[in-house]
N, C-alpha and C positions, 0 to 999 in steps of 0.2 A: 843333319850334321850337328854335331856337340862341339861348342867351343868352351875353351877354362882359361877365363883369364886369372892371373896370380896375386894373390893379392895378401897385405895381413891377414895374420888368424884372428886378429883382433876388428878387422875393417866392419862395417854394418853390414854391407855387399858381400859379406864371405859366405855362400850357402852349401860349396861343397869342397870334397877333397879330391885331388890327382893323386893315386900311388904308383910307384914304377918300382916295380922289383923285378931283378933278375932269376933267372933257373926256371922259367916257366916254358913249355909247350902250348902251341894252337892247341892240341889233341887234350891236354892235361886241364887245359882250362875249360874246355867246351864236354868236357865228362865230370869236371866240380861242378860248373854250371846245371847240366842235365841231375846231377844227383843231388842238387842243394836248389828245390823249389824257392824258400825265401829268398838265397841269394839272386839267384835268376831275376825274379819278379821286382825285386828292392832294390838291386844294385843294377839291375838294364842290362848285365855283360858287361864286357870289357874286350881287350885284345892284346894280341902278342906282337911283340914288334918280331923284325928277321933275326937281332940277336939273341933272341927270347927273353924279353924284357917283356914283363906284366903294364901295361896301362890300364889303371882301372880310376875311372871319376865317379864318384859316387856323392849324392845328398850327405852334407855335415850331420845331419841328424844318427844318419846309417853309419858313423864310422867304427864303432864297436862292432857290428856285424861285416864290414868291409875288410878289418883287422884279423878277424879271426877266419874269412874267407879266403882269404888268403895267407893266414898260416897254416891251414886246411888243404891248400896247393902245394905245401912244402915249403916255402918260402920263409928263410928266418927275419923276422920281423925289424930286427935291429938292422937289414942290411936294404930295407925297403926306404925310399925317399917318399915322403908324404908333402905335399904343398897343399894348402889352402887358396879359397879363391872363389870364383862366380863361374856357374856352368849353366848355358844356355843353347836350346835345340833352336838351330838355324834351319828353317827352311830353302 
């Protein structure tokens, strides 16, 4: 399990980002992913919610390539929410 707490963009603790954008499919994401090797492997996936809302948490470092990953989905960038924060794999 991945949790993201929120945090400043400025905090020391801020290691990755949450995007949520809307107009995405399960189907549309999981054929970017299959056809974008780096994204897959860098960015871990991501998921669709029911109203097709993109949740994607990705490493701060990755966010240039998260960005264009998802404008690559069709997704207009200016319409996507980005938070900052700590993401950590719960066992």
């Amino acid at each position: 399990m991945l949790t993201f707490r929120c945090l400043p963009r400025t905090s020391p603790e801020t290691d990755a980002v949450e995007i949520e954008a809307p107009g995405v499919t399960a189907a549309r994401l999981h054929d970017a992913l299959l056809a974008n090797p780096q994204a897959r492997d860098e960015l871990g996936g991501g998921s669709v919610t029911l109203d097709g809302r993109l949740a994607l948490i990705a490493p701060l470092a990755e966010l240039p390539l998260a960005k264009k990953f998802t404008q690559d989905l069709g997704v207009d960038w200016d319409t996507a929410e980005v938070r900052y924060g700590d993401a950590e794999s719960v066992s």
